[in-house]
C-alpha positions in Angstrom: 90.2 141.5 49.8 92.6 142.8 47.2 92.3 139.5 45.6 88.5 139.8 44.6 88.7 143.3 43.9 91.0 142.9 41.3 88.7 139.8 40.0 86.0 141.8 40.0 87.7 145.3 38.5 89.4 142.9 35.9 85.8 141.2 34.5 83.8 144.7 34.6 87.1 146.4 32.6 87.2 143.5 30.2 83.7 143.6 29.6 83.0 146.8 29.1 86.1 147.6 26.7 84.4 144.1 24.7 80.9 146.4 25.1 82.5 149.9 24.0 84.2 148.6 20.5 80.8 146.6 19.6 78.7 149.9 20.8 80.8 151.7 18.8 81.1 149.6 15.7 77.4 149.2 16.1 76.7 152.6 15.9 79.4 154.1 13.3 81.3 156.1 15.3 84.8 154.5 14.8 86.3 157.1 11.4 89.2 155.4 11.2 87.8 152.1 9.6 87.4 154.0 6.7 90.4 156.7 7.0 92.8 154.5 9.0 91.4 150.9 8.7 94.4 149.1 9.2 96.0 150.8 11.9 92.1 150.5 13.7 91.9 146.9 13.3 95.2 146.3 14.8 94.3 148.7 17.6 90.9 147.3 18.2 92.4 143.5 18.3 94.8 144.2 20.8 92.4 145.6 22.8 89.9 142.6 22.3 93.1 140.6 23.7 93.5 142.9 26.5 89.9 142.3 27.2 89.8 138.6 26.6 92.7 138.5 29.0 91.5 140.7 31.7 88.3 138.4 31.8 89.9 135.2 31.9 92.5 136.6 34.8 89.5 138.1 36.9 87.7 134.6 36.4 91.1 132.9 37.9 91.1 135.2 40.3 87.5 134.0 41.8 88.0 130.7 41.4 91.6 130.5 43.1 93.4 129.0 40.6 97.6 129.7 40.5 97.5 131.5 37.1 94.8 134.2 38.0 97.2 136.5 39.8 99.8 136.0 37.0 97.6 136.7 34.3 96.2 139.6 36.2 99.5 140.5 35.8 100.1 140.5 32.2 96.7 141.7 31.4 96.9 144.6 34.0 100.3 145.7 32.3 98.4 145.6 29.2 95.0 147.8 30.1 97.8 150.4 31.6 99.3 151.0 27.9 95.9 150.8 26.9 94.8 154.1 29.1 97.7 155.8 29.0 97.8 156.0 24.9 94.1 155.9 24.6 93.1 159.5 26.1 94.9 161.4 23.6 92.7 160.4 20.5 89.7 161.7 23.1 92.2 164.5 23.8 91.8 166.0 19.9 88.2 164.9 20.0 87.3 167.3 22.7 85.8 164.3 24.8 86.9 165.2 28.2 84.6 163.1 30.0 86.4 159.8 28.8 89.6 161.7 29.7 88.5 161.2 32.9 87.7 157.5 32.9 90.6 156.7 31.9 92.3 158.0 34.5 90.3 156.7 37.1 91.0 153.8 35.2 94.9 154.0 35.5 95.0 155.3 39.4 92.8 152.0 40.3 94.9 149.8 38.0 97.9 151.4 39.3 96.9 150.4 43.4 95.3 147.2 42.4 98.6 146.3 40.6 100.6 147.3 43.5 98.5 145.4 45.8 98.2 142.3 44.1 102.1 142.3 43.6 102.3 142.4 46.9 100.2 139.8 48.0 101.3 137.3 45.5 105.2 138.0 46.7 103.9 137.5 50.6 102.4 134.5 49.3 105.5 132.8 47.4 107.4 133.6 50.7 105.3 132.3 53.0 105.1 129.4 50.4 108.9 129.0 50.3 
């Protein structure tokens, strides 16, 4: 159970932080490529990777294989930087309502994290 709903929440994340940079490039509402652009690109490549991880861990994840739950792992611990630091350029902006994503974000990150932790260290025991 915890398994696929981590797959799942990790491929619908991933996709839609790929879908929010290229709406948002798309459109012209990223300021910083011309104020900031370096600091931007750096910022929206990491989050690509985070993405591109999150993705390829969920996809593990559905299809069994051994390094799904440890890249859910890595790429988890990644997407919780991510909305942690993220909120507070919305923060300045006045955009409250992706203040709130985010932390819906981070509380089901948070107990997916925790639950797939768990499950993975019953699973090396029982393995053992």
């Amino acid at each position: 159970m915890i398994r696929r709903a981590a797959a799942i929440y990790s491929i619908v994340v991933g996709a839609s932080m790929l879908g929010m940079w290229g709406l948002f490039y798309s459109v012209g509402t990223i300021p910083e490529l011309a104020t900031q652009p370096v600091r931007i690109m750096f910022h929206i490549v990491a989050e690509c990777f985070t993405a591109a991880a999150l993705i390829v861990a969920g996809v593990g994840l559905v299809r069994g294989r051994s390094w799904g739950g440890r890249l859910y792992l890595l790429a988890t611990g990644a997407l919780l930087y991510t909305v942690i630091q993220s909120p507070g350029y919305f923060w300045q902006q006045g955009d409250y309502g992706f203040i709130v994503m985010f932390a819906v974000l981070l509380l089901v990150g948070i107990v997916l994290l925790v639950g797939m932790t768990k499950q993975m260290a019953r699973s090396k025991r029982c393995s053992s």
